[in-house]
N, CA, C and O atoms as a Tripos MOL2 file, in Angstrom:
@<TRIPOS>MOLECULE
protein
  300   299    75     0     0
PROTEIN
NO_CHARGES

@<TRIPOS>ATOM
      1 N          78.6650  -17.7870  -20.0910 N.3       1 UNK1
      2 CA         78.7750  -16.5370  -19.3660 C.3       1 UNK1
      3 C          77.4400  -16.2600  -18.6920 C.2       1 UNK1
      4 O          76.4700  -16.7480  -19.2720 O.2       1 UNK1
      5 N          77.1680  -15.4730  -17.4220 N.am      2 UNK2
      6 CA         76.4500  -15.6500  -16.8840 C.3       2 UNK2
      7 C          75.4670  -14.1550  -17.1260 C.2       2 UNK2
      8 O          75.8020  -13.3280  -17.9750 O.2       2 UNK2
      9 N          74.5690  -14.0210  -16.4880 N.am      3 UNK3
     10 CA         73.0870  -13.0640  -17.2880 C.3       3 UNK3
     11 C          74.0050  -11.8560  -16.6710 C.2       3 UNK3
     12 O          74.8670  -11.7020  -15.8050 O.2       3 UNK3
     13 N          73.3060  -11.1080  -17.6300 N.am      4 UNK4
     14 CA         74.3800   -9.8880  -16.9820 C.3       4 UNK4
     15 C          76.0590   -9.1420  -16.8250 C.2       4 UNK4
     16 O          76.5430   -8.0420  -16.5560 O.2       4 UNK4
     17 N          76.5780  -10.6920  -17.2280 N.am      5 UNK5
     18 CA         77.7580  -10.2500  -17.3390 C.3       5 UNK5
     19 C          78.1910  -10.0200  -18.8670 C.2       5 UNK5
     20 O          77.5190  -10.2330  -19.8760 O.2       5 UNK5
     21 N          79.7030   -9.4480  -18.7430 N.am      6 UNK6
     22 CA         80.5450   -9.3050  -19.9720 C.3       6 UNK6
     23 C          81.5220   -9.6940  -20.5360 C.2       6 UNK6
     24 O          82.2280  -10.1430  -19.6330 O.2       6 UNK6
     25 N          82.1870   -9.8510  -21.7480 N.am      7 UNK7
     26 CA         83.7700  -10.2510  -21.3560 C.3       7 UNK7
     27 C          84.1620   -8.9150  -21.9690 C.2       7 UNK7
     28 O          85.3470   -8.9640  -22.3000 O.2       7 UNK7
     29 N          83.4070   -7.3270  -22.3390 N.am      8 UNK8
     30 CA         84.3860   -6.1550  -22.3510 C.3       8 UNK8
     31 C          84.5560   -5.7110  -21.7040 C.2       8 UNK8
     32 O          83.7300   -5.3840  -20.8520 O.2       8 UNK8
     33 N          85.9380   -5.3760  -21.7100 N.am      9 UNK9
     34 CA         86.7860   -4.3340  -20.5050 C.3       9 UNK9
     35 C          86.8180   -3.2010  -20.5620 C.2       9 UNK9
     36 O          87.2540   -2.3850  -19.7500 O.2       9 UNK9
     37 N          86.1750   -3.0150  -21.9120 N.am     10 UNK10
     38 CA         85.7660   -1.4220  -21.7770 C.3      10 UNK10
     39 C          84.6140   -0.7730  -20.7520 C.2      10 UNK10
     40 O          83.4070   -1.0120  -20.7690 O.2      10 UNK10
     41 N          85.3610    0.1370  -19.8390 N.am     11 UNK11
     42 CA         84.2440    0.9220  -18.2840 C.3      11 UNK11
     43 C          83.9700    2.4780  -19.2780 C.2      11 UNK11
     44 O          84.5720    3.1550  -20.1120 O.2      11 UNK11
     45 N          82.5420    2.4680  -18.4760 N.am     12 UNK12
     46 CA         82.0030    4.0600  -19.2490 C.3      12 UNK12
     47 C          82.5630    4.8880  -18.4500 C.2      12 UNK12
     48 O          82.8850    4.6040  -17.2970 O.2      12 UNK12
     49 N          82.7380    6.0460  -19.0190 N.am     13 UNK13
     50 CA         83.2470    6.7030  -18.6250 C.3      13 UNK13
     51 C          82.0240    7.6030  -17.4300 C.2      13 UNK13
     52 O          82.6820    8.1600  -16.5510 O.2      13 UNK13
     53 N          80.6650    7.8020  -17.2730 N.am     14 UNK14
     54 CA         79.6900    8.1990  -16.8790 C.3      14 UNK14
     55 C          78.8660    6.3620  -16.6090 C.2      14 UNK14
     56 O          78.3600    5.6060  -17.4380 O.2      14 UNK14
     57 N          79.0330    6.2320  -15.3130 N.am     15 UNK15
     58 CA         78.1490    4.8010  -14.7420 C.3      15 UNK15
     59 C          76.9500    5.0650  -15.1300 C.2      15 UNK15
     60 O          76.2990    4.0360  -15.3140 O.2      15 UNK15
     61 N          76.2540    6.2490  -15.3780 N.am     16 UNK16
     62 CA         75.0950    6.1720  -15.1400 C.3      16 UNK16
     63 C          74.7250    6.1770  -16.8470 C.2      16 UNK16
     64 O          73.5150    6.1900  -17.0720 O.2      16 UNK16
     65 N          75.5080    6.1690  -17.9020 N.am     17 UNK17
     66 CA         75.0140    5.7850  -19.3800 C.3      17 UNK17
     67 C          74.7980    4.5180  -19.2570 C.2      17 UNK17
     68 O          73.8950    4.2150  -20.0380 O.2      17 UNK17
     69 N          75.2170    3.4980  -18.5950 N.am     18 UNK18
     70 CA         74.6010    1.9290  -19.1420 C.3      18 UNK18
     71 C          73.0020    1.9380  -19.4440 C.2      18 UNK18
     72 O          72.5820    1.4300  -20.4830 O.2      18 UNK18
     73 N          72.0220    2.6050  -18.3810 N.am     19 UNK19
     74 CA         71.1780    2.2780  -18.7340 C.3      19 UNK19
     75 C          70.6090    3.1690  -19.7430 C.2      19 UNK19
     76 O          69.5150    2.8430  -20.2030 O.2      19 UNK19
     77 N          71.2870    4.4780  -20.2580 N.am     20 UNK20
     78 CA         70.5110    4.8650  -21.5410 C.3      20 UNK20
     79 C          71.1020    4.1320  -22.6960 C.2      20 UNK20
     80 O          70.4500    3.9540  -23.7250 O.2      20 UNK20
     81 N          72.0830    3.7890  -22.5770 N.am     21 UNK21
     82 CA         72.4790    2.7410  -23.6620 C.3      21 UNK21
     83 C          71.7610    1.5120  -24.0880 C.2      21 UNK21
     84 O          71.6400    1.0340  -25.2160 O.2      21 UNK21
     85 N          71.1380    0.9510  -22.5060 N.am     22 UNK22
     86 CA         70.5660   -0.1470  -22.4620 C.3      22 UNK22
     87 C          68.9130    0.3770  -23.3470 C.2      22 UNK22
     88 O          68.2690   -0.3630  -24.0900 O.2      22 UNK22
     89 N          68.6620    1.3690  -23.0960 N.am     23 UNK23
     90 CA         67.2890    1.8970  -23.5540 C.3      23 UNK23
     91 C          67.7370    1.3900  -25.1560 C.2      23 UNK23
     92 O          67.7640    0.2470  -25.6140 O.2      23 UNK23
     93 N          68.0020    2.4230  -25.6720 N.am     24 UNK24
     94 CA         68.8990    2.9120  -26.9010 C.3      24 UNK24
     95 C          68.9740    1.8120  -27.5690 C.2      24 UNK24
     96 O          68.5610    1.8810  -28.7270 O.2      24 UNK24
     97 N          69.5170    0.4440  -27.0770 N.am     25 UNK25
     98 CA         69.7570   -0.3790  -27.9500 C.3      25 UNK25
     99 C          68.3610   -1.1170  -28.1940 C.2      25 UNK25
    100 O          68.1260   -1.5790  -29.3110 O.2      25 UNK25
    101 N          67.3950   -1.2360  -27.1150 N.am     26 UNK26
    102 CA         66.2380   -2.1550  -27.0370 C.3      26 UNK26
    103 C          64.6710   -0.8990  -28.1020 C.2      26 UNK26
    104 O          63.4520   -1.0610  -28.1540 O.2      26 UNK26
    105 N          65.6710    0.3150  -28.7940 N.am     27 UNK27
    106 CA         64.5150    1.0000  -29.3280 C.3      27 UNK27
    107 C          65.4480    1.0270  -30.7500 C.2      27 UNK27
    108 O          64.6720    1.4300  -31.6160 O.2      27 UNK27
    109 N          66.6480    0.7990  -31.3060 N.am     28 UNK28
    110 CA         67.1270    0.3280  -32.1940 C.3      28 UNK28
    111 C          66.6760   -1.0720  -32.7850 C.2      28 UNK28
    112 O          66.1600   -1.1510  -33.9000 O.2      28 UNK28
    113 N          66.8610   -1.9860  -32.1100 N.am     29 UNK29
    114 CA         66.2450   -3.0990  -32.4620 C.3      29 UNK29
    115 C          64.9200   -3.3200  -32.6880 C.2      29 UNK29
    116 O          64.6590   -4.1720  -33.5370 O.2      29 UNK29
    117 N          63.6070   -2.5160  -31.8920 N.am     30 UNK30
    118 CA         62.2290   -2.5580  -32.3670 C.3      30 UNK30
    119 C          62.3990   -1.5630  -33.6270 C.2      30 UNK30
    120 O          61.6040   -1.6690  -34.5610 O.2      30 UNK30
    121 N          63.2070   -0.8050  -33.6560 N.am     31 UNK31
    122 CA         63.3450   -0.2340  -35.2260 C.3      31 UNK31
    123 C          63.7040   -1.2170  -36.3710 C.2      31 UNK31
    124 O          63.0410   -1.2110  -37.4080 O.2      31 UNK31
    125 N          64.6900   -2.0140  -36.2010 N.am     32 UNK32
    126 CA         64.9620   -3.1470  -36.9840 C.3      32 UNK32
    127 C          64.0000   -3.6820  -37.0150 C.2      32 UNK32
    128 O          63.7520   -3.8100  -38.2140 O.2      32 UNK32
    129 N          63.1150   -4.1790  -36.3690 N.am     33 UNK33
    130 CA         62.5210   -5.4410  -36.2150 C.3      33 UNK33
    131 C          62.9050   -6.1590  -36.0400 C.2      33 UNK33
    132 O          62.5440   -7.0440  -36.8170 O.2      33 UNK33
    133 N          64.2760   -6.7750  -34.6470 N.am     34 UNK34
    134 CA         64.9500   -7.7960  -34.4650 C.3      34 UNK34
    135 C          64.0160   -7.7000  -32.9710 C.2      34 UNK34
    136 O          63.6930   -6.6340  -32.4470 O.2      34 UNK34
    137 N          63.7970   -8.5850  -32.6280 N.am     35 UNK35
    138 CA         63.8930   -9.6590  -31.5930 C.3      35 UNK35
    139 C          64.7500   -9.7850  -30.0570 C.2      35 UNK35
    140 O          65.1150  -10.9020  -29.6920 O.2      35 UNK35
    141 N          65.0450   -8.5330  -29.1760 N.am     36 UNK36
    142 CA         66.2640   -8.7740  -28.4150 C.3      36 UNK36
    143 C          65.5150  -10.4620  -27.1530 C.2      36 UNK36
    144 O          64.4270  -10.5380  -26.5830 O.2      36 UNK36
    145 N          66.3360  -11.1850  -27.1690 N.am     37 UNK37
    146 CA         65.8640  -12.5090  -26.0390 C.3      37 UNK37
    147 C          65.7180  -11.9620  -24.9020 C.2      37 UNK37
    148 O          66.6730  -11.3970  -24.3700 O.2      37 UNK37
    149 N          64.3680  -12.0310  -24.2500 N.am     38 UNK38
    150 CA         64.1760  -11.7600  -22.7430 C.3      38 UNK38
    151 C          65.1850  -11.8390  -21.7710 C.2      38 UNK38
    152 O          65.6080  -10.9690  -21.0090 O.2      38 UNK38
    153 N          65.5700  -13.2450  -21.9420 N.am     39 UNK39
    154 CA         66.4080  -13.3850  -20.9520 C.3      39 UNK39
    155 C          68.1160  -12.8080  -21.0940 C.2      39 UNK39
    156 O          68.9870  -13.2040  -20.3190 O.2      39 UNK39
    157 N          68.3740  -11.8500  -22.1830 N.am     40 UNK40
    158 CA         69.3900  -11.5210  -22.3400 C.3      40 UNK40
    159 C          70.5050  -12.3590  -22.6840 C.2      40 UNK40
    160 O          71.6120  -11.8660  -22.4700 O.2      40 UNK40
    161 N          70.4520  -13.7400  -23.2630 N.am     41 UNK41
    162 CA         71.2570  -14.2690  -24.1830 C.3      41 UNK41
    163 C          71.3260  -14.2470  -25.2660 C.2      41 UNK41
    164 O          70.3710  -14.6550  -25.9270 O.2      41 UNK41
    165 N          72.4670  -13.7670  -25.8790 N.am     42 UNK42
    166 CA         72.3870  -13.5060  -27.3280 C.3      42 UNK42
    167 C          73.0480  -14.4430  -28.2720 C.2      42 UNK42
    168 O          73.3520  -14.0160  -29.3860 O.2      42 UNK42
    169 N          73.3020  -15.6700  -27.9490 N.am     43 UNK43
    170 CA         73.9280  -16.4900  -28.3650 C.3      43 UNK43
    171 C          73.4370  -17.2380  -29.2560 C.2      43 UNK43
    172 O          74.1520  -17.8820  -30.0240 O.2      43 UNK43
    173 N          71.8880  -17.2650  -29.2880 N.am     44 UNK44
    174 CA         71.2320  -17.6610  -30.3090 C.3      44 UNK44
    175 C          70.6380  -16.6580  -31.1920 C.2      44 UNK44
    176 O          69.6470  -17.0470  -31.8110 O.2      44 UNK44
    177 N          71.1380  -15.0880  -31.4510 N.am     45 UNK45
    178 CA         70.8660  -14.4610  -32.0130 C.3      45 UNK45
    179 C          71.9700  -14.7970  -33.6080 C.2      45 UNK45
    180 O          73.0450  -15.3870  -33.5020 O.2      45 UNK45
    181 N          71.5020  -14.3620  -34.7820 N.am     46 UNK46
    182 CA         72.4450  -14.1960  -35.6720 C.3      46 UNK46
    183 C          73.0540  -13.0530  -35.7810 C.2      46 UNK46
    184 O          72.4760  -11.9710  -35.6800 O.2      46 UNK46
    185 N          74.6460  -13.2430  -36.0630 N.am     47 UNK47
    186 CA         75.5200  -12.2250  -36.0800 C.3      47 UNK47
    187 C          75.2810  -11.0350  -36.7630 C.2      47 UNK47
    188 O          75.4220   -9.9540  -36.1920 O.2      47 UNK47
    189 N          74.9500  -11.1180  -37.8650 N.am     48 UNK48
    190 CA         74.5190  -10.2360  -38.7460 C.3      48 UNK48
    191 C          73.2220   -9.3110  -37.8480 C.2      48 UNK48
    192 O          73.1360   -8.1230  -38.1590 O.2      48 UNK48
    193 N          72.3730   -9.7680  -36.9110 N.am     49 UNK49
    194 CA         71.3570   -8.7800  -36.4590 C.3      49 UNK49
    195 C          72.1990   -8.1900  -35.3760 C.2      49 UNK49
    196 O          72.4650   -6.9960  -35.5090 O.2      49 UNK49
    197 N          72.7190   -8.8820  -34.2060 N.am     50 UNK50
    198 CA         73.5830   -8.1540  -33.4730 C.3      50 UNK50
    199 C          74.2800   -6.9930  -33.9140 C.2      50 UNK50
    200 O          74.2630   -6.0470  -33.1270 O.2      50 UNK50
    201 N          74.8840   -6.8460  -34.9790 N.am     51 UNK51
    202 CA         75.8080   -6.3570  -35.5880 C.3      51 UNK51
    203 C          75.1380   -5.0440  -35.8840 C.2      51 UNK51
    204 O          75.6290   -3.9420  -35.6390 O.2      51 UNK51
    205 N          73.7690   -5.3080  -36.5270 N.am     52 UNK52
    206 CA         72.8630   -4.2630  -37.2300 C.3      52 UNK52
    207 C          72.2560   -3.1690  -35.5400 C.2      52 UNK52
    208 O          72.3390   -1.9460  -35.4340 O.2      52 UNK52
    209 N          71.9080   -3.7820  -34.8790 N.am     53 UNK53
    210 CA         71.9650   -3.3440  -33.6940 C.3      53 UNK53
    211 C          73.0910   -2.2670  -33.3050 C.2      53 UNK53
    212 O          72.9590   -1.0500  -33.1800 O.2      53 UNK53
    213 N          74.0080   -2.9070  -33.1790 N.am     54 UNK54
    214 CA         75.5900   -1.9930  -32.7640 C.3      54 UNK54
    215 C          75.7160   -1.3410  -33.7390 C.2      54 UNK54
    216 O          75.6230   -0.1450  -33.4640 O.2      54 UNK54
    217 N          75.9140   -1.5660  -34.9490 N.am     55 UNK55
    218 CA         76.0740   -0.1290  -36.0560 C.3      55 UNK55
    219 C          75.3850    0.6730  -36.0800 C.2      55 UNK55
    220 O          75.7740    1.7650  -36.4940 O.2      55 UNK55
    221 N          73.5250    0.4220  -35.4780 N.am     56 UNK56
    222 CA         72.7500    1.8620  -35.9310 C.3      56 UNK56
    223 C          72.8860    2.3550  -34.4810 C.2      56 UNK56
    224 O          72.3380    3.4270  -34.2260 O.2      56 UNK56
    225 N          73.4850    1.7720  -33.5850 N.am     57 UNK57
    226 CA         73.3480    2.5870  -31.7720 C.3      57 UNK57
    227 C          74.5360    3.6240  -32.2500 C.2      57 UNK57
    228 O          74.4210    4.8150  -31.9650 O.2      57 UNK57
    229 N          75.9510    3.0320  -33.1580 N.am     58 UNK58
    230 CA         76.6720    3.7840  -33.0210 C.3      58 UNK58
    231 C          76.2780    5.0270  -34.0110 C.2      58 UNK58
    232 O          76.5880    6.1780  -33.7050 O.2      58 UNK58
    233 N          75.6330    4.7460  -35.1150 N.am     59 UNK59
    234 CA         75.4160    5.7700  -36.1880 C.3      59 UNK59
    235 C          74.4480    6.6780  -35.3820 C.2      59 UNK59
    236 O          74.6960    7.8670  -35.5800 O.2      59 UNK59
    237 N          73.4320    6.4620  -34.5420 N.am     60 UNK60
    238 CA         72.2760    7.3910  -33.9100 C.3      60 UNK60
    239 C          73.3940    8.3330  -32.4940 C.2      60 UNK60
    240 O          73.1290    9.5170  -32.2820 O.2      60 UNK60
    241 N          74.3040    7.7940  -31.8500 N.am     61 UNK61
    242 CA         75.3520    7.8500  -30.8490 C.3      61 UNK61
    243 C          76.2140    9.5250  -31.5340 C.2      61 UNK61
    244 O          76.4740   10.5500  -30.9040 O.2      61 UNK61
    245 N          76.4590    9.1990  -33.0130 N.am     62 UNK62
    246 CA         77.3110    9.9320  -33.6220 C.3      62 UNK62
    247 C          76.4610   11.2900  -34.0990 C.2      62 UNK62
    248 O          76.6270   12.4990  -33.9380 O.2      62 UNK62
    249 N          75.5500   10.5320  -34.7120 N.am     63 UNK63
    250 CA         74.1670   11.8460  -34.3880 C.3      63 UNK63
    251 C          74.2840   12.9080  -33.7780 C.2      63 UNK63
    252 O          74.4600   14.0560  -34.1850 O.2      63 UNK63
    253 N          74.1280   12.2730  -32.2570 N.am     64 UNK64
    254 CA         73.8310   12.9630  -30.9020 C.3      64 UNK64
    255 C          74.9910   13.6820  -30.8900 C.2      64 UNK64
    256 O          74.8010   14.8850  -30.7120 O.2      64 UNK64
    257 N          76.2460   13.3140  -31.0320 N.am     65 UNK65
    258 CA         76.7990   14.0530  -30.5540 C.3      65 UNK65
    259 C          76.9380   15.2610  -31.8160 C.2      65 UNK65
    260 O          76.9020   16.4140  -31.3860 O.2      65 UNK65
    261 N          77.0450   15.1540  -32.8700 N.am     66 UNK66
    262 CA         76.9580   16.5490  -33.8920 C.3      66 UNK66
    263 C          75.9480   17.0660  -33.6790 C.2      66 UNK66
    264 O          75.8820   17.9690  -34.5130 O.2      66 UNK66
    265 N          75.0190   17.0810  -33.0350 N.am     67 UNK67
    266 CA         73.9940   17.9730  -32.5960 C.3      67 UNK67
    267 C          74.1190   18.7030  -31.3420 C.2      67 UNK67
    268 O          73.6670   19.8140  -31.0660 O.2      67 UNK67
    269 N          74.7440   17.9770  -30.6900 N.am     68 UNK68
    270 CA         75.1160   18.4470  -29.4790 C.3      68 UNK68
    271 C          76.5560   19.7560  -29.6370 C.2      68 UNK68
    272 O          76.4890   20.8330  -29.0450 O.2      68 UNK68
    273 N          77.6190   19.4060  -30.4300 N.am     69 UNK69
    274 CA         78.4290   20.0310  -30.9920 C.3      69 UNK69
    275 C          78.1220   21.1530  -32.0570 C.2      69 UNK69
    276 O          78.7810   22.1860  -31.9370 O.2      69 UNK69
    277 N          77.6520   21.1160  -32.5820 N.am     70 UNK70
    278 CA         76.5740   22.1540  -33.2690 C.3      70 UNK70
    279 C          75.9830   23.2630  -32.7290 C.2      70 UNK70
    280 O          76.0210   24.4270  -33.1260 O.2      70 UNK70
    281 N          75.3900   22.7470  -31.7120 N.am     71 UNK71
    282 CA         74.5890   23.3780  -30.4380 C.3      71 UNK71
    283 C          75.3260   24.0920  -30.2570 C.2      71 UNK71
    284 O          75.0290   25.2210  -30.6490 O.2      71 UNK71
    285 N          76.7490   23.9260  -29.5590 N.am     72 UNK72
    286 CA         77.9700   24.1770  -28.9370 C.3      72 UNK72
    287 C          78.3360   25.0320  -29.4860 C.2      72 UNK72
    288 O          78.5160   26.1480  -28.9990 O.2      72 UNK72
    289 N          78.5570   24.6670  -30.7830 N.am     73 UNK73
    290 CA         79.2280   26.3990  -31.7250 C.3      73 UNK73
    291 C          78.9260   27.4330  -31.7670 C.2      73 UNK73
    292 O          79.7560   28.3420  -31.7470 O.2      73 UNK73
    293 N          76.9400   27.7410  -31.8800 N.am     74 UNK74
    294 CA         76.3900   29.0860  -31.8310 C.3      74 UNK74
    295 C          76.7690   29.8040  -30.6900 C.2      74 UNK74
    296 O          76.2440   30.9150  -30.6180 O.2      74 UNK74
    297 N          77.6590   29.4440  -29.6140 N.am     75 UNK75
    298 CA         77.7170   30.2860  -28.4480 C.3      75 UNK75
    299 C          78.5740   30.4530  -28.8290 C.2      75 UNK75
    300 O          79.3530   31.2310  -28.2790 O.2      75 UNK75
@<TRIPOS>BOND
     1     1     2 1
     2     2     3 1
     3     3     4 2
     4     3     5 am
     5     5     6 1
     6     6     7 1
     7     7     8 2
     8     7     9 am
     9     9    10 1
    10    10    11 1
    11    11    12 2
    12    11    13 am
    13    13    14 1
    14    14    15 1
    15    15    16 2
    16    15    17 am
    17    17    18 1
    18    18    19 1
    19    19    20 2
    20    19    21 am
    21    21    22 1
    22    22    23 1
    23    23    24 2
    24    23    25 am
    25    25    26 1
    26    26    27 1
    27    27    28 2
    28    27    29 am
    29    29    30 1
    30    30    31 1
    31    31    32 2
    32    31    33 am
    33    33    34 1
    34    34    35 1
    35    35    36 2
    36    35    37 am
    37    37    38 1
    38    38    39 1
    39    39    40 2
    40    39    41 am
    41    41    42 1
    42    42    43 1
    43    43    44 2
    44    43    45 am
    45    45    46 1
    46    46    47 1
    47    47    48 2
    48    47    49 am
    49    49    50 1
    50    50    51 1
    51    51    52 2
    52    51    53 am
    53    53    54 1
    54    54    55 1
    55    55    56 2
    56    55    57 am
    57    57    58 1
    58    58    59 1
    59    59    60 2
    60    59    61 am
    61    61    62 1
    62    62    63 1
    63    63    64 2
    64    63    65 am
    65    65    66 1
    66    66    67 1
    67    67    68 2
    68    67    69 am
    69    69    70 1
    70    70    71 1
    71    71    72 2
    72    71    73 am
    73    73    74 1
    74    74    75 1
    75    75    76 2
    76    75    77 am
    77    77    78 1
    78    78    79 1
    79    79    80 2
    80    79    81 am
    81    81    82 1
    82    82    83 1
    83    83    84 2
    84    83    85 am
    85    85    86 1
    86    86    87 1
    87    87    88 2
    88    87    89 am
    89    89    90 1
    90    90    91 1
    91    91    92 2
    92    91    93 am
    93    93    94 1
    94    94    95 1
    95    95    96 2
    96    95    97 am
    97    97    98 1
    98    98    99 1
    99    99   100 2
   100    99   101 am
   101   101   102 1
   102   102   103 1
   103   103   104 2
   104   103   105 am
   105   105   106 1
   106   106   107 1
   107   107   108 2
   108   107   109 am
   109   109   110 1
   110   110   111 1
   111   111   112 2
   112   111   113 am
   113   113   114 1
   114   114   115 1
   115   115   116 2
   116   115   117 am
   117   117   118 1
   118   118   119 1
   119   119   120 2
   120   119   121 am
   121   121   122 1
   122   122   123 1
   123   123   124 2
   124   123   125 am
   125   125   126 1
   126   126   127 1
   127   127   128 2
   128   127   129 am
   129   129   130 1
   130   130   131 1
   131   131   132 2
   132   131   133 am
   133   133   134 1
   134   134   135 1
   135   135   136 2
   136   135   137 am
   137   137   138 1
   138   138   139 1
   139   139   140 2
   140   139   141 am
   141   141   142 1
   142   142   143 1
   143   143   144 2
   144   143   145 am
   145   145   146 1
   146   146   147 1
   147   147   148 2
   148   147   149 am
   149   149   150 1
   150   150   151 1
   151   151   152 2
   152   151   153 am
   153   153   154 1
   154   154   155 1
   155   155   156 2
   156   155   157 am
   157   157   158 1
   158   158   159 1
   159   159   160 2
   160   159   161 am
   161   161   162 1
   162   162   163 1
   163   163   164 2
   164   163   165 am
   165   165   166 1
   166   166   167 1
   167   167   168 2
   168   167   169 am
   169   169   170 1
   170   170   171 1
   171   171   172 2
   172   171   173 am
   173   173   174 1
   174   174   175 1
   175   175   176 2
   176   175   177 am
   177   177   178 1
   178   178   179 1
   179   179   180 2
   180   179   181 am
   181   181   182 1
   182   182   183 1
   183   183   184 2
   184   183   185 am
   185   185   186 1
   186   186   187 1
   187   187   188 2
   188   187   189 am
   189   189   190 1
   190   190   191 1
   191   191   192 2
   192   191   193 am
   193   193   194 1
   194   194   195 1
   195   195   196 2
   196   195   197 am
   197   197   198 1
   198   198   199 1
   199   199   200 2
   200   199   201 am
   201   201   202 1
   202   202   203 1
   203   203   204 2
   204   203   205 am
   205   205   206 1
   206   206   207 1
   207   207   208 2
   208   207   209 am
   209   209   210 1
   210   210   211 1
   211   211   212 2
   212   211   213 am
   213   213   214 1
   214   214   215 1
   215   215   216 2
   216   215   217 am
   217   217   218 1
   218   218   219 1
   219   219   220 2
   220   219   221 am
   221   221   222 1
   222   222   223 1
   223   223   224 2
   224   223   225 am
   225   225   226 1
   226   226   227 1
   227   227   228 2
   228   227   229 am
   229   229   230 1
   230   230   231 1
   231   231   232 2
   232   231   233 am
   233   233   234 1
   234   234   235 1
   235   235   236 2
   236   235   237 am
   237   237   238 1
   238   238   239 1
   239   239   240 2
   240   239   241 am
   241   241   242 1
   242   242   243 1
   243   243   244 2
   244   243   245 am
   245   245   246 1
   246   246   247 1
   247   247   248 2
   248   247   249 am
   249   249   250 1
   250   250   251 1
   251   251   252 2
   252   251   253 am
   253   253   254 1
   254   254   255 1
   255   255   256 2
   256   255   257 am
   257   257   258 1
   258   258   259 1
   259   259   260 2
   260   259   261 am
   261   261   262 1
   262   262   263 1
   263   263   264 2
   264   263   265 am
   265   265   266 1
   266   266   267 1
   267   267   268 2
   268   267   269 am
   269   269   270 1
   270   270   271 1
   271   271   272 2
   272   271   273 am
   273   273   274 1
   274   274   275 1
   275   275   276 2
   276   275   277 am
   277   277   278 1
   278   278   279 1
   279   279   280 2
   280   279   281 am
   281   281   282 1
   282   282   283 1
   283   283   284 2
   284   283   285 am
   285   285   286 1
   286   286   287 1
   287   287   288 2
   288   287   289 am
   289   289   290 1
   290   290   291 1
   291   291   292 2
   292   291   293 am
   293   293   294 1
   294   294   295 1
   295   295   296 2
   296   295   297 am
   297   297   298 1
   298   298   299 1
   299   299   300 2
@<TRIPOS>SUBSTRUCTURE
     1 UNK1         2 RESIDUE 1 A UNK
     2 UNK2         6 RESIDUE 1 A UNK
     3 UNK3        10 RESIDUE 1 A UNK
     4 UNK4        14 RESIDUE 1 A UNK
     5 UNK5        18 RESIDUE 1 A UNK
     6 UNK6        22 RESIDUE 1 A UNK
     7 UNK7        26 RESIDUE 1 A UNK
     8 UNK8        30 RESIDUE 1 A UNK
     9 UNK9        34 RESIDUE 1 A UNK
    10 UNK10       38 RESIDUE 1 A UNK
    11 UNK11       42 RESIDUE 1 A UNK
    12 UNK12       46 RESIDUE 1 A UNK
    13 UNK13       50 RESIDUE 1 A UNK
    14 UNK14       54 RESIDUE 1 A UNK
    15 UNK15       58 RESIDUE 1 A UNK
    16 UNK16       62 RESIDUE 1 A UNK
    17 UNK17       66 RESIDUE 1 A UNK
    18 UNK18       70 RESIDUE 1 A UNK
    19 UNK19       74 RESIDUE 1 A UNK
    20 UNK20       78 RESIDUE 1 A UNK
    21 UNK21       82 RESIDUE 1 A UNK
    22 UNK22       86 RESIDUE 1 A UNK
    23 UNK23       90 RESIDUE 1 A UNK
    24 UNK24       94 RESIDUE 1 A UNK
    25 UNK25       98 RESIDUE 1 A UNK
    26 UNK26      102 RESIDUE 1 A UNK
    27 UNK27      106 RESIDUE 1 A UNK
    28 UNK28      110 RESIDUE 1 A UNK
    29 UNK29      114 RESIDUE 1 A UNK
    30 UNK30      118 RESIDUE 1 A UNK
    31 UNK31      122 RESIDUE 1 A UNK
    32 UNK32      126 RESIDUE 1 A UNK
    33 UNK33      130 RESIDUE 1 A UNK
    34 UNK34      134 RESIDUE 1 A UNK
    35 UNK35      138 RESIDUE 1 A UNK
    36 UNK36      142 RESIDUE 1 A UNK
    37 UNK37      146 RESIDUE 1 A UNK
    38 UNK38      150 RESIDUE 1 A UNK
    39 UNK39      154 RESIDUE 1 A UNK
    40 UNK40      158 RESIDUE 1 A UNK
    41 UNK41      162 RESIDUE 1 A UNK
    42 UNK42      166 RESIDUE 1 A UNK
    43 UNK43      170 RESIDUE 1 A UNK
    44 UNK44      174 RESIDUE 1 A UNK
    45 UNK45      178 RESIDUE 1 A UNK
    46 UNK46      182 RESIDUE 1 A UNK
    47 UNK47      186 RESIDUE 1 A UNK
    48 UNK48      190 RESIDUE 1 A UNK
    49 UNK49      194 RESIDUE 1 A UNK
    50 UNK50      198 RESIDUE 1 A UNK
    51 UNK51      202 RESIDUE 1 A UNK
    52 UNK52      206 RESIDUE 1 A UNK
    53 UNK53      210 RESIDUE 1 A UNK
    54 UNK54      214 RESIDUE 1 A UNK
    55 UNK55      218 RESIDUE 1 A UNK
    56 UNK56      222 RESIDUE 1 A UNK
    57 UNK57      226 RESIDUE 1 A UNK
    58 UNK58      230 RESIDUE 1 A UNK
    59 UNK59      234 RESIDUE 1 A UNK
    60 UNK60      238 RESIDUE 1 A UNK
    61 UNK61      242 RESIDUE 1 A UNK
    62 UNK62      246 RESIDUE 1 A UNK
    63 UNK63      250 RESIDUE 1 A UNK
    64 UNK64      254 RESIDUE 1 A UNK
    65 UNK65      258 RESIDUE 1 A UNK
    66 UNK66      262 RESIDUE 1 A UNK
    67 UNK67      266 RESIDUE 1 A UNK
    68 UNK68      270 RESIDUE 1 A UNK
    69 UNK69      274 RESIDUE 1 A UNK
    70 UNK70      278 RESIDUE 1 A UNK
    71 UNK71      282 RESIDUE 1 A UNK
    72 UNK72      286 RESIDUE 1 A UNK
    73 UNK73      290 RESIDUE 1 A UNK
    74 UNK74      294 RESIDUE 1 A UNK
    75 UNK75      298 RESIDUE 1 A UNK
């Protein structure tokens, strides 16, 4: 597969989150201490770090939004 591309078909719903996502994941991983490859292949990454990656974007993701919802209630 080529740099940049995907094989998910999942589209954001807001174009302009890819790149805070893209942030997000590259300040998750210096939290891990994983390694993301410059050149954006992850194929020689191990599954298990990928993985650790995507679970804490989604656990920090879920965060955001109960704070944000929270927020929401006092009005």
């Amino acid at each position: 597969m080529a740099r940049g591309q995907s094989r998910s078909s999942n589209q954001l719903v807001i174009q302009q989150a890819a790149q805070a996502l893209e942030q997000l994941k590259y300040e998750v991983a210096q939290e891990l201490g994983i390694q993301i490859p410059a050149d954006g292949y992850y194929g020689y990454m191990a599954t298990r770090d990928t993985g650790a990656i995507g679970g804490h974007m989604v656990r920090r993701l879920v965060q955001i939004a109960e704070q944000q919802l929270s927020n929401f209630q006092r009005f």
